[in-house]
C-alpha positions as CSV (number, residue, x, y, z in Angstrom):
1,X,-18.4,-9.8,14.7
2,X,-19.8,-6.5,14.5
3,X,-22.4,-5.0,12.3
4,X,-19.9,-3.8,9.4
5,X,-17.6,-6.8,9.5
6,X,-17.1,-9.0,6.7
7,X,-17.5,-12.4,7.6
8,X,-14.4,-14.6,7.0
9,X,-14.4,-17.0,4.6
10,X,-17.9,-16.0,2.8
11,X,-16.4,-13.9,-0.2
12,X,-14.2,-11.7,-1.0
13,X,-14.5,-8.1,-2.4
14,X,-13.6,-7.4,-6.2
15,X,-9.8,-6.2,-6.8
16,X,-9.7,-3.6,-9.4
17,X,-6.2,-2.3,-10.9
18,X,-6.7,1.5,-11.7
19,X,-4.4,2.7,-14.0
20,X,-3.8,6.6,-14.5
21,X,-1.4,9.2,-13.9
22,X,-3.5,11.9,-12.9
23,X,-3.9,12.2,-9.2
24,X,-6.6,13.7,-9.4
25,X,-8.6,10.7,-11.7
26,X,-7.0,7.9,-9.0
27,X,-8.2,9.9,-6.4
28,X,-12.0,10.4,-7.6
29,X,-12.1,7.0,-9.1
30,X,-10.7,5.2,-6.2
31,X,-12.6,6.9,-3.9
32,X,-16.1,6.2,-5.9
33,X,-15.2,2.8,-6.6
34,X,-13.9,1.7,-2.6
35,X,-17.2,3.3,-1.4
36,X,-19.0,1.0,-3.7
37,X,-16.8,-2.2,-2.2
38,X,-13.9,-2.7,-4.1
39,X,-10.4,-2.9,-3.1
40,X,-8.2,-0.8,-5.3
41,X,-4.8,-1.0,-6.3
42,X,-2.9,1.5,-7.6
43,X,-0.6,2.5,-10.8
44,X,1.1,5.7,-12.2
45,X,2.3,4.4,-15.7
46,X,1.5,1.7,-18.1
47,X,4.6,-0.1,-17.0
48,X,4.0,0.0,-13.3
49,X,0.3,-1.3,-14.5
50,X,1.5,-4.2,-16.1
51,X,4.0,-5.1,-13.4
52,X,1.3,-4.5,-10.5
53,X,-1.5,-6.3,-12.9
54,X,1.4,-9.4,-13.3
55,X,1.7,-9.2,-9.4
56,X,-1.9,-9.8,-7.7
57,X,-3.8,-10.5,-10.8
58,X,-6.7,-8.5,-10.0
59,X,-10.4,-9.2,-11.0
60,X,-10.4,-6.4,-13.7
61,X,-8.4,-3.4,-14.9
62,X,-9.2,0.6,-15.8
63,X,-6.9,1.7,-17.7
64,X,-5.9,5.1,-19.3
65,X,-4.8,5.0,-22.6
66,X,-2.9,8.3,-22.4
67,X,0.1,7.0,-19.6
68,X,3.5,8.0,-19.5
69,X,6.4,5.4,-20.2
70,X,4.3,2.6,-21.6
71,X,0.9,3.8,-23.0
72,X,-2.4,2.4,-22.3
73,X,-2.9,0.6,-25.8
74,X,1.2,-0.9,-25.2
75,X,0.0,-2.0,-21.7
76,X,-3.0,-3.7,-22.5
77,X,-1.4,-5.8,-25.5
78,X,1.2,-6.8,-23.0
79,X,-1.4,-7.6,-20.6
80,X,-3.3,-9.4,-22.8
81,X,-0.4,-11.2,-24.3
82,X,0.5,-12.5,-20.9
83,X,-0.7,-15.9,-19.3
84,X,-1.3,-14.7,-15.9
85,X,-3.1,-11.6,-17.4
86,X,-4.9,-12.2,-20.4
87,X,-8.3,-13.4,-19.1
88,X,-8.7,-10.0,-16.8
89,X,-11.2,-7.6,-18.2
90,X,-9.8,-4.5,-19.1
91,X,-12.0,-1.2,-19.1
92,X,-10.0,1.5,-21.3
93,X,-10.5,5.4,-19.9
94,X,-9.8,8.4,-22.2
95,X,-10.2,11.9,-22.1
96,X,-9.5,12.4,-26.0
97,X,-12.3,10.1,-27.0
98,X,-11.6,10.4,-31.1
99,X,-13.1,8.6,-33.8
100,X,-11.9,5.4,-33.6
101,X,-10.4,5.4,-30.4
102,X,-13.0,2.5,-29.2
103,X,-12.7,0.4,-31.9
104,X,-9.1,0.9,-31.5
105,X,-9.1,0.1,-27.8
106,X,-11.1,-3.0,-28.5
107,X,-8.5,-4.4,-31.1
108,X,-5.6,-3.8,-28.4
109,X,-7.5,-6.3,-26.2
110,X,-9.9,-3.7,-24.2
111,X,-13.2,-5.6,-23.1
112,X,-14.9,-2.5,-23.5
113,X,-14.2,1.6,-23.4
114,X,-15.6,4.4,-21.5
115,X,-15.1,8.5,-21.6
116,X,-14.0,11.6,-19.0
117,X,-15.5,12.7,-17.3
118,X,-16.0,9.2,-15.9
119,X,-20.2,9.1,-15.5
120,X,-19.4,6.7,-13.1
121,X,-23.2,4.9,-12.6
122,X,-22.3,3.9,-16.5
123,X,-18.9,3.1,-15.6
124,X,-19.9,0.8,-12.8
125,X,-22.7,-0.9,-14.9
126,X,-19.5,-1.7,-17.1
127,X,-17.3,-2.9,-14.2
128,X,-20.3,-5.3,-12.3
129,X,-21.2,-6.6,-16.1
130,X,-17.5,-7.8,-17.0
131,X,-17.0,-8.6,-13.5
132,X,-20.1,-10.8,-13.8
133,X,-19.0,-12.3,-17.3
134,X,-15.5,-13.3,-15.7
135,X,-17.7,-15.1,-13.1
136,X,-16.1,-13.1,-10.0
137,X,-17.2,-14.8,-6.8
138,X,-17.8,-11.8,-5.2
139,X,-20.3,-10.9,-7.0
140,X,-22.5,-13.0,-5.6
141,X,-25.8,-12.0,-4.5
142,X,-24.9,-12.5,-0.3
143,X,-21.9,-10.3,-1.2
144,X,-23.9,-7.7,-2.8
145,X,-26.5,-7.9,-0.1
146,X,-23.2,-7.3,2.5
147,X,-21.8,-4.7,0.8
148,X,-25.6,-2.6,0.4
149,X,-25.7,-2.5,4.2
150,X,-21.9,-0.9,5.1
């Protein structure tokens, strides 16, 4: 097994759902959030989110609240209204952060809220903190000790 190579079997990397119709936000986010080891998955719309999140359950969700077709606050009531759904954490993202908005988010079923432009040292305190909360196996410390040294 060489020096990068997860070993099989030991744990398995955090599966995030990232939610958000701007290209430009999947590709940032995504891109910050694999280099940190996560596996990400991938949605344009809040109906594609739900279907995707339905699909292969992930370990948490980020979520824009300003989506085409179904909107972020729709999504996440659906998500959390669902059986195979409602216990993932789900990280709301907005660029029109209005009074209210959070408290808003959080009575929709958000487990907590964050701003653009994503700080995203902040945003991955939030995502290792739910993560940890949830009680996701791969957070455990040989994992994060694994994914320091790649």
């Amino acid at each position: 097994m060489g020096w990068g190579a997860i070993p099989r079997g030991s744990f398995r990397v955090p599966r995030v759902l990232l939610v958000e119709d701007s290209e430009e936000g999947r590709v940032g986010l995504s891109r910050y959030l694999r280099r940190k080891g996560y596996e990400i998955l991938l949605a344009v719309d809040g109906r594609q989110g739900v279907e995707v999140a339905r699909a292969e359950v992930p370990d948490l969700i980020l979520i824009d609240l300003s989506l085409p077709v179904v909107d972020g606050w729709e999504a996440t009531r659906q998500l959390k209204a669902g059986s195979v759904t409602r216990g993932i954490p789900v990280i709301a993202l907005t660029a029109h952060a209005m009074a209210g908005d959070r408290e808003r988010a959080l009575e929709a079923g958000c487990d907590d809220y964050d701003t653009k432009p994503i700080d995203f040292p902040r945003l991955l305190t939030k995502i290792e903190s739910l993560l940890e909360k949830k009680g996701s196996p791969a957070l455990q410390p040989e994992a994060r000790r694994h994914l320091r040294r790649l």
